[in-house]
Structures are given as C-alpha cells and as structure tokens.
C-alpha positions as CSV (number, residue, x, y, z in Angstrom):
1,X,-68.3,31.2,-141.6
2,X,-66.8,32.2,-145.2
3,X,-67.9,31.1,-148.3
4,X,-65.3,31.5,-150.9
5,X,-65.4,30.5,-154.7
6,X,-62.2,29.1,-155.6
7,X,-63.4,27.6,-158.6
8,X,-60.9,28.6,-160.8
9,X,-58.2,28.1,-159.0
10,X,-59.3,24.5,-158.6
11,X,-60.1,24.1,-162.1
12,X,-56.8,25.7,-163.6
13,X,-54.6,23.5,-161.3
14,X,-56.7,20.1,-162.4
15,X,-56.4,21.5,-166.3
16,X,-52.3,21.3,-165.6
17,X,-52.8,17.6,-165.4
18,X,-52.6,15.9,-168.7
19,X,-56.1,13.3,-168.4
20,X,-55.6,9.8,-170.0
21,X,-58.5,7.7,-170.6
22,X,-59.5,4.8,-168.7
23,X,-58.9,3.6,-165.0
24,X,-55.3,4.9,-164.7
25,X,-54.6,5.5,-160.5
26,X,-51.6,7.7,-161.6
27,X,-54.0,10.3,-163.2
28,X,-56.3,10.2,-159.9
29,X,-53.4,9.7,-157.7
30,X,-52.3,13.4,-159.1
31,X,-56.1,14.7,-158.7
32,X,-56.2,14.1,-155.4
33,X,-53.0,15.5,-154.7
34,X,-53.9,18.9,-156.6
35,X,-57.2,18.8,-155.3
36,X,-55.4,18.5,-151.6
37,X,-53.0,20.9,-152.2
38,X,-54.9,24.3,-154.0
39,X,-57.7,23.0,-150.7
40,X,-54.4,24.3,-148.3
41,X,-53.6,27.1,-150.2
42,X,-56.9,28.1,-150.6
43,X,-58.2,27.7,-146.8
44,X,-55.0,29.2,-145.2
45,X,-55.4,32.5,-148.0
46,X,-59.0,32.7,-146.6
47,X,-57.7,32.7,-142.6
48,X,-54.9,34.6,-142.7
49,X,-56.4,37.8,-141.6
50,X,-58.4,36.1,-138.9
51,X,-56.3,35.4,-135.0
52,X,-57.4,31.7,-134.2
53,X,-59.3,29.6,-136.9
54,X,-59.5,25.5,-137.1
55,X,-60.3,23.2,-140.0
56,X,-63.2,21.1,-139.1
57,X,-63.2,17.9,-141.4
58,X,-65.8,14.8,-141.6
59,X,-62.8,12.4,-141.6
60,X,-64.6,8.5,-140.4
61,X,-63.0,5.7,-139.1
62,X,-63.7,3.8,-142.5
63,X,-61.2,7.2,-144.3
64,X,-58.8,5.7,-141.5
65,X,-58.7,2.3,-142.3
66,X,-59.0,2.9,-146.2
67,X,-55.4,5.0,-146.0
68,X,-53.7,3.3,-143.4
69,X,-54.4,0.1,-145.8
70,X,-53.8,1.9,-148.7
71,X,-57.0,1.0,-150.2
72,X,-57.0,4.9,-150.7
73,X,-54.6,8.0,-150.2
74,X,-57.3,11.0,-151.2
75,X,-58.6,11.2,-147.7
76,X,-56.9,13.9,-145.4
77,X,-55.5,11.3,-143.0
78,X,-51.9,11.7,-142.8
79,X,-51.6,13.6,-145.9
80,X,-51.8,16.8,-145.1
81,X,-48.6,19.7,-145.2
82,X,-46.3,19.3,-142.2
83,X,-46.4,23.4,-141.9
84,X,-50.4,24.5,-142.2
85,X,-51.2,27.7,-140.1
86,X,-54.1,25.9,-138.6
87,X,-55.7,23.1,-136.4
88,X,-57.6,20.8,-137.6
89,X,-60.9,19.4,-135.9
90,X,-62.1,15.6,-136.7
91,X,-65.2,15.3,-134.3
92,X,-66.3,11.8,-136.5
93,X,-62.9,10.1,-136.7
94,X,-63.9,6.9,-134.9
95,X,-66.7,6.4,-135.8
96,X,-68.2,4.4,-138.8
97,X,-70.6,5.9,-141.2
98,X,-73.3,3.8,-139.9
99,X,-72.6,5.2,-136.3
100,X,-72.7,9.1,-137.6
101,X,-76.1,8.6,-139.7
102,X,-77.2,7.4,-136.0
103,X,-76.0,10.4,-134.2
104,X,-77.4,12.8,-137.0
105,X,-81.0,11.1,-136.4
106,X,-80.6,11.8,-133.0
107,X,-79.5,15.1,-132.8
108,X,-82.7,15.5,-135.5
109,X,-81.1,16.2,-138.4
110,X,-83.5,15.9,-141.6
111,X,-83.9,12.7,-142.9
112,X,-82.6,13.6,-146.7
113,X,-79.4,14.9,-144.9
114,X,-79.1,12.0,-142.6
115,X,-79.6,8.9,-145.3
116,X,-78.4,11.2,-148.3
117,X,-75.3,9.3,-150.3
118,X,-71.9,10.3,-150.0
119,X,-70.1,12.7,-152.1
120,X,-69.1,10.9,-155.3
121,X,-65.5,12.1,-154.7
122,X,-63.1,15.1,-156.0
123,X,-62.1,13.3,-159.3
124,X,-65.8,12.8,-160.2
125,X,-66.8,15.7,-159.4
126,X,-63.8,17.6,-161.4
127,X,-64.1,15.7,-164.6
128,X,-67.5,16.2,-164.4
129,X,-67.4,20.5,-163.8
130,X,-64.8,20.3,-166.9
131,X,-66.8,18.0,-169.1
132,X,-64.3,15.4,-169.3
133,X,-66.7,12.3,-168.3
C-alpha cells in the first residue's frame, strides 16, 4: 500500500473551475469530472513503476442504479477513461449498503466503522478544504 498526498494537485485543478453560488449541477457536474480525472492521473503516476497493480473501489449496487438512472454521474460506474493502465476491483458492486454494513459485522469489523455515515461526497468535501462553503 502507498499513501500519496496529492492535495495540491486536487486543489489546483478544482481552483480552475470558476464556483457559482447556489445549486447549479453544471458547477458539480465539472467537480466530479475534475475530481475523476486528476484521481486517474494521480493513481496511474503512483503505479507506474510497479509490474501488476489493480484499483480496488467500494462501488454498491445503489452507485449502479443511481448512474445508470442518472440520478448521479460522480460515481466511477461507467465513467472511467477507456485507456487506464490498470484493473479495477469492485468486490461490493451488488450489493446494497444495508447488505455490506452486514458483512462488515460479520467479518467483525468495529462497530464505528461498520454504522459510520457515508462520505459527504467530493464536492463537499472540496469546497470545504478551500473554504468555499
């Protein structure tokens, strides 16, 4: 495992983005997109030295159903490059959150981890770093 701190990268890419007030999907739209895109860069820069290496993503049926619908297009499903360097791993894809909070209490994860609330999202989370709330 690598840890990396691409922080800057990820904030100078979002900073590119004029930010308009108010609900506006075009401005998260673009976010997401960024977000996604410096991820890729980012990951494949870390690998490249290394001979085999796969992505392993939490991707749940409910990311599924919320792209395919179009409900929301910032999960990886379908959206990723056509030419990444790398496989990608999605043990949880079918199955709801519900189901993987079960398995996690099985295999004895700690309860904090196991009931804790999702990530508030990449746009939150951004605005947030860059004290644009």
């Amino acid at each position: 495992m690598r840890f990396v701190d691409a922080s800057e990268q990820f904030y100078k890419a979002v900073a590119e983005i004029p930010w308009t007030r108010g609900n506006d999907p075009w401005y998260y739209d673009q976010i997401r997109r960024v977000i996604g895109a410096t991820f890729i860069s980012v990951f494949e820069e870390t690998v490249r030295d290394l001979e085999r290496f796969v992505l392993v993503q939490g991707t749940n049926y409910s990311d599924i159903i919320e792209t395919l619908t179009g409900l929301k297009r910032h999960h990886n499903v379908g959206g990723l490059p056509e030419d990444m360097v790398f496989d990608i791993l999605e043990p949880l894809a079918g199955l709801y959150k519900h189901e993987i909070r079960k398995v996690a209490a099985e295999l004895g994860l700690p309860k904090e981890i196991v009931w804790r609330q999702p990530f508030p999202g990449p746009v939150l989370e951004t605005r947030s770093a860059l004290g644009v709330l």
